[in-house]
C-alpha positions in Angstrom: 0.0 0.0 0.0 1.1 3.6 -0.6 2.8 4.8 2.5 2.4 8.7 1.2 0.0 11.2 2.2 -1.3 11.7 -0.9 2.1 14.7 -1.6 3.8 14.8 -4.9 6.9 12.7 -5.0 7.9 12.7 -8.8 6.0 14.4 -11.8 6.7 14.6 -15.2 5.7 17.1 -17.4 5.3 16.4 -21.4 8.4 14.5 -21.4 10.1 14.3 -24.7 13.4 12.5 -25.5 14.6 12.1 -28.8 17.9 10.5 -30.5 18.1 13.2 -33.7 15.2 13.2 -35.9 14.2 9.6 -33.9 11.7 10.3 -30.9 11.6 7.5 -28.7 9.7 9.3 -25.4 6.4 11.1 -26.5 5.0 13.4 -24.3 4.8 11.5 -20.9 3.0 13.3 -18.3 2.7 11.2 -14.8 2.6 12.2 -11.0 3.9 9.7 -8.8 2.9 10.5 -5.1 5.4 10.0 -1.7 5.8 6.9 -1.0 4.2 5.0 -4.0 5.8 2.3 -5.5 5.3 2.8 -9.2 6.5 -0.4 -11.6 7.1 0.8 -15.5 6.3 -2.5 -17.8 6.1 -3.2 -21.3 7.7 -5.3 -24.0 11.5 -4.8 -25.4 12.4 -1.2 -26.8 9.3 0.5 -25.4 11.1 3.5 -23.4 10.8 2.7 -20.0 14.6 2.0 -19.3 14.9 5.6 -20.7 12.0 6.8 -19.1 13.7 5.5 -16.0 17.5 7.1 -17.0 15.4 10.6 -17.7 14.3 10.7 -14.0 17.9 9.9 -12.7 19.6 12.4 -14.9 21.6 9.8 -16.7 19.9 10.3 -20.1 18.9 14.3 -21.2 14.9 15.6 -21.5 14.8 16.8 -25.1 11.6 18.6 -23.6 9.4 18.9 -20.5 9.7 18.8 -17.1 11.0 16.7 -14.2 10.2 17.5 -10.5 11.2 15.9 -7.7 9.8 16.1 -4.0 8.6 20.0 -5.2 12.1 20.6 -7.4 12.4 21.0 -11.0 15.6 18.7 -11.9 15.7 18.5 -14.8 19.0 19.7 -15.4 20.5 18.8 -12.8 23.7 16.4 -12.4 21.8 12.6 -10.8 24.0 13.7 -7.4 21.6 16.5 -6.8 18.5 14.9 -7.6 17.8 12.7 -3.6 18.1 9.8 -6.2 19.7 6.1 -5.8 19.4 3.6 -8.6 19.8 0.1 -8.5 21.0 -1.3 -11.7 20.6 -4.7 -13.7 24.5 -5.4 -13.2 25.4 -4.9 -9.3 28.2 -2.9 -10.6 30.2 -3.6 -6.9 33.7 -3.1 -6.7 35.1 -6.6 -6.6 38.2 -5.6 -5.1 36.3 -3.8 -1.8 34.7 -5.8 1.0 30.9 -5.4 1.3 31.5 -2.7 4.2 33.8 -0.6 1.7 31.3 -1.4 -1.5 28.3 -0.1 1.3 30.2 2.7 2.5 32.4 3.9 -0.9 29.6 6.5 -1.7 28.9 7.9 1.4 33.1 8.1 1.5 33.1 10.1 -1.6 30.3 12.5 -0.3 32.6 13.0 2.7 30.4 12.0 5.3 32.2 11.5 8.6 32.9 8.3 9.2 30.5 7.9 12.3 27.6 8.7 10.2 29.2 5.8 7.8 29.5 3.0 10.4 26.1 4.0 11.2 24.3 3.5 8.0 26.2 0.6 7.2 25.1 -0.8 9.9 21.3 0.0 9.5 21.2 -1.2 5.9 23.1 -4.8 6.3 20.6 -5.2 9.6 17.6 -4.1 7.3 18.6 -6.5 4.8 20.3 -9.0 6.5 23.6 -9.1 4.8 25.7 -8.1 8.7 27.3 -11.7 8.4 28.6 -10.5 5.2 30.1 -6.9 5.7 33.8 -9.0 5.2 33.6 -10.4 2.4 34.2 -9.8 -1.3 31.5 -9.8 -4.2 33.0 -13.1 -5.3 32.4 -14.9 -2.6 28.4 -13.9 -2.4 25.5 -15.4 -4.5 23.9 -13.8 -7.3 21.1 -12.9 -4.6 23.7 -11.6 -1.6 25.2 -9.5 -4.3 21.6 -8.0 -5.1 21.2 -7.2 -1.3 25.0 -5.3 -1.5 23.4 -3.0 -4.8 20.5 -2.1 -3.0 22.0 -1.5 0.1 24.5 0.8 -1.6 21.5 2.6 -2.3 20.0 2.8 0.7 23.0 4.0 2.8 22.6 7.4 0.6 19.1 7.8 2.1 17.5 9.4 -0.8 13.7 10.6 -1.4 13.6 8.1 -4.4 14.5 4.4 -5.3 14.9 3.7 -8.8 15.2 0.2 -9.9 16.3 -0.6 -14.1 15.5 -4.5 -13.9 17.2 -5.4 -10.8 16.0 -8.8 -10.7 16.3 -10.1 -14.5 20.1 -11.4 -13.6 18.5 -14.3 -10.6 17.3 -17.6 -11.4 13.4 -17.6 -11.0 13.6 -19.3 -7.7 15.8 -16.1 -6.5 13.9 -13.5 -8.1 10.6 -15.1 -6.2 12.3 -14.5 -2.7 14.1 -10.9 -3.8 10.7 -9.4 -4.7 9.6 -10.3 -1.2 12.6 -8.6 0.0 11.7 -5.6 -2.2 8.1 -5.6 -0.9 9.0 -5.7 2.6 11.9 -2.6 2.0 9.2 -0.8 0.7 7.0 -1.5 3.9 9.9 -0.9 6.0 11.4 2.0 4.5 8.4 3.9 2.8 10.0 5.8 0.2 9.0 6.7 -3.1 10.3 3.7 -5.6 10.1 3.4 -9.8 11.0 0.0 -10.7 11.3 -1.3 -14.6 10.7 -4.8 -15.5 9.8 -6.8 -19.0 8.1 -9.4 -16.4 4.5 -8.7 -15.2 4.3 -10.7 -12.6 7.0 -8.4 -11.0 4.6 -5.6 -12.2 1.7 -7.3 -10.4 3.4 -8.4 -7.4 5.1 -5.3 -6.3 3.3 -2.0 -7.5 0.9 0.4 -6.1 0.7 2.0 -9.7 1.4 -0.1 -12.5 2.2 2.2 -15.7 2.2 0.4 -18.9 4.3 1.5 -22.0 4.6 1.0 -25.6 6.4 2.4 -28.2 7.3 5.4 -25.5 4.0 6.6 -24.6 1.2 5.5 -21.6 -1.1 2.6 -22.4 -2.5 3.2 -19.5 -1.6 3.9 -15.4 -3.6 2.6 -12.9 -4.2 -0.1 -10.1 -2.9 -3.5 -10.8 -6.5 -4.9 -10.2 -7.6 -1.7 -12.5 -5.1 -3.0 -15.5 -5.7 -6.3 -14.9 -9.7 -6.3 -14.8 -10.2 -3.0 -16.7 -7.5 -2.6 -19.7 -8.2 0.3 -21.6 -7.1 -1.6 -25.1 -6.0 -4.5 -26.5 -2.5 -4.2 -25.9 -2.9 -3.5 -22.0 -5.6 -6.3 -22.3 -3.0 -9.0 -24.0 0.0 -7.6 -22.0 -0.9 -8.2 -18.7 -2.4 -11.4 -17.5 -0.5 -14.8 -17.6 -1.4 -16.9 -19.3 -2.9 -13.5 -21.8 -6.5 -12.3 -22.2 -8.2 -13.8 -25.1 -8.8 -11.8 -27.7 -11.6 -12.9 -30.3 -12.3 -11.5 -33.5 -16.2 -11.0 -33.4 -18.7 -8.9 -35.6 -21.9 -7.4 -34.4 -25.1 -9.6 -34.5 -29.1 -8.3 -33.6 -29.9 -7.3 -30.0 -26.2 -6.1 -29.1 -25.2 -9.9 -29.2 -21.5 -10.5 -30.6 -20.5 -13.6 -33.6 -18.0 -15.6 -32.2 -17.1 -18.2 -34.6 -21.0 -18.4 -35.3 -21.7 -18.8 -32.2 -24.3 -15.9 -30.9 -22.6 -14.2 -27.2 -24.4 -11.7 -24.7 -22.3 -8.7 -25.3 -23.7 -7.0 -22.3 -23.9 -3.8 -24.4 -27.3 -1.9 -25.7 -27.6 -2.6 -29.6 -28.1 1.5 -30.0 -25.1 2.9 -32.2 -23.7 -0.9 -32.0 -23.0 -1.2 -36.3 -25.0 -5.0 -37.8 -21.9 -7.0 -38.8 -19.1 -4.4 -37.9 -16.2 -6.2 -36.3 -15.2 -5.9 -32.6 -12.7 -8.2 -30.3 -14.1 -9.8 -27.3 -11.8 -10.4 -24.6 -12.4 -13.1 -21.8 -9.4 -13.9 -19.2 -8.4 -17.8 -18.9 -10.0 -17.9 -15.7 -13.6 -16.5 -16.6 -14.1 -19.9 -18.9 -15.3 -22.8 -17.1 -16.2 -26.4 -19.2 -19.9 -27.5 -19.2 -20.6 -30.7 -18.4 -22.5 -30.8 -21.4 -23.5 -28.6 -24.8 -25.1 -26.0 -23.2 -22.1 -23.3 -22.9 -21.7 -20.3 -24.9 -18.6 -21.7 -27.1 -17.4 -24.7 -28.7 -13.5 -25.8 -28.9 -11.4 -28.3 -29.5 -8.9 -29.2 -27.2 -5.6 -29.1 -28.8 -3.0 -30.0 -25.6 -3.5 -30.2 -22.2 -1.0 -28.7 -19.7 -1.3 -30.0 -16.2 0.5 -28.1 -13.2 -0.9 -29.6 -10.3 -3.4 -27.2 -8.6 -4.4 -25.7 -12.2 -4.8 -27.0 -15.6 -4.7 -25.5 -18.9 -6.6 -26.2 -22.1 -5.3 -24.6 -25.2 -8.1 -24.9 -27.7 -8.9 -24.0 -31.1 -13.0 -22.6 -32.4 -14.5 -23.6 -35.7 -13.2 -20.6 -37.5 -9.6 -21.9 -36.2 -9.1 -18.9 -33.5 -6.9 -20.1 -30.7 -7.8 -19.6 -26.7 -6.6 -20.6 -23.4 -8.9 -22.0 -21.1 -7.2 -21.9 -16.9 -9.1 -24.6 -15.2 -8.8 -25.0 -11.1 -9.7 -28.6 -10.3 -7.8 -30.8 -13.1 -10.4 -32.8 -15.2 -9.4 -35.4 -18.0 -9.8 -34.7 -21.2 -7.4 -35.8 -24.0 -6.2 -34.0 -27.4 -8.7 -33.7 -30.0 -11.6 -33.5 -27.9 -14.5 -31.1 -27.9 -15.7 -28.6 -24.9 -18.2 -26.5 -24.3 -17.2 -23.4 -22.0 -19.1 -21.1 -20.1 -18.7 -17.3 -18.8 -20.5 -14.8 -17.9 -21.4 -11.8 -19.6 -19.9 -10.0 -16.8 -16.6 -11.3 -17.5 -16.7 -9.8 -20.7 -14.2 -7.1 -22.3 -15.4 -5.5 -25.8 -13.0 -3.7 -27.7 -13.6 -1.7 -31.1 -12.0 -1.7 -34.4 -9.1 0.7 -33.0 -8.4 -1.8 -29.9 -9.6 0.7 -27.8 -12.3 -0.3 -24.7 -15.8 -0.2 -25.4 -17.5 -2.5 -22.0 
């Protein structure tokens, strides 16, 4: 949960960067509030590293604004900013003890060394690295290591955490337990944090505000049960969400009711203004189908393999007019390749999207 009181921590103002005649950040505006931890996600190339790198002063604004806790920084040197970033590499001195790698900044901000062995001390407690404060990087894990980056930033006490894919680097067993560790600094500590991550279940896990990017604008900002269970389009619909939302193709029918490989579905919308055969997507989340016991659900598939994972099962099937969708089932059932279901959902459940991708219900 946000620890803030609802006061500014970061905003950004029309941010712009471009690379010559290339623009690659259009226009962002976004206010972050204290204590909010805000995750930027999207797919490979869509501007959130640089997003990210704008905020720290490590890459120039081509145009707009950056403020932090009430000061306009944008051009100022990342030393002047209250930042600390945590990087994908850990970037620690091998050479240096942990103590030395925790301490090196403060050291170079001549901070006496009393305050030093005090905040050294504070941040190996806080994340439980004190048996450690002797050794080299070499001799720590892949996950210890991690701890030693983010300590280093959380010796300098700043009003902001940033975070460029800090986890991508562990093994998936790892990166489970470090974005509890995350989560619980964040409870702990309270500051305002920005984290970047390709993988949403980071995105879901960990944020307050989940910001969604493509192509280097906002998809969308909001909640992760508002992106999840409201996407504004397509792309936020199919991005987040694993397995993905299925997205149908569809067209119009009478009464407001959508075509869905023939088959006639409860749209849930009026039929005023809804165009007779235009086409629309219908999106339905994994979960939201259920298989009838017999041939009265509102679609028909074909089962084309059957993934089992204990506790849940997935059906990836195929309609009549060969569209492909996944079907997340909670108790497993047995039902072989080739066979034909009949799935349920409720209208409810339903996300209608228009020609454009954009959210209609």
């Amino acid at each position: 949960m946000t620890n803030g009181m609802g006061n500014k921590s970061v905003v950004l103002q029309d941010v712009r960067k471009s690379y010559g005649n290339l623009q690659v950040v259009h226009g962002i505006d976004l206010t972050i509030a204290e204590g909010e931890f805000v995750v930027f996600v999207g797919p490979s190339g869509c501007g959130k590293s640089t997003l990210l790198r704008m905020i720290a002063g490590l890459e120039d604004v081509t145009d707009g604004e950056v403020e932090i806790k009430g000061r306009i920084v944008t051009d100022l040197d990342p030393s002047e900013r209250g930042i600390a970033m945590v990087f994908q590499s850990y970037a620690l001195y091998p050479h240096m003890s942990v103590r030395d790698n925790l301490a090196f900044g403060l050291k170079m901000a001549r901070t006496n060394a009393a305050e030093i062995e005090t905040r050294v001390k504070a941040a190996s407690a806080i994340l439980k690295i004190d048996h450690l404060l002797d050794r080299r990087p070499g001799q720590l894990s892949g996950g210890q290591r991690q701890r030693v980056a983010i300590g280093r930033a959380i010796v300098r006490k700043p009003d902001v955490f940033l975070f460029d894919e800090p986890l991508s680097n562990l093994d998936a067993e790892l990166r489970v337990s470090m974005r509890i560790e995350i989560a619980r600094l964040h409870r702990e500590l309270g500051n305002t944090m920005i984290y970047v991550t390709h993988d949403q279940t980071e995105a879901m896990t960990l944020a307050d505000k989940i910001v969604v990017l493509r192509d280097g604008r906002v998809e969308q900002a909001g909640t992760p049960r508002e992106i999840y269970e409201n996407p504004s389009n397509t792309f936020v619909a199919g991005f987040i969400g694993s397995p993905r939302m299925n997205l149908l193709n569809a067209r119009w029918s009478e009464g407001g009711l959508v075509d869905v490989a023939g088959r006639q579905i409860e749209s849930g919308l009026p039929p005023a203004d809804r165009p007779f055969g235009g086409a629309v997507t219908l999106g339905l989340r994994p979960e939201h189908l259920k298989v009838a016991s017999d041939l009265s659900g509102s679609l028909t598939a074909r089962v084309d393999f059957s993934e089992y994972l204990g506790g849940t099962q997935y059906l990836y099937c195929q309609l009549a007019d060969g569209q492909s969708l996944t079907v997340e089932h909670r108790s497993p059932i047995s039902i072989a390749a080739g066979e034909q279901v009949s799935l349920l959902f409720e209208p409810s459940d339903c996300r209608l999207f228009d020609e454009g991708g954009n959210r209609l219900r």
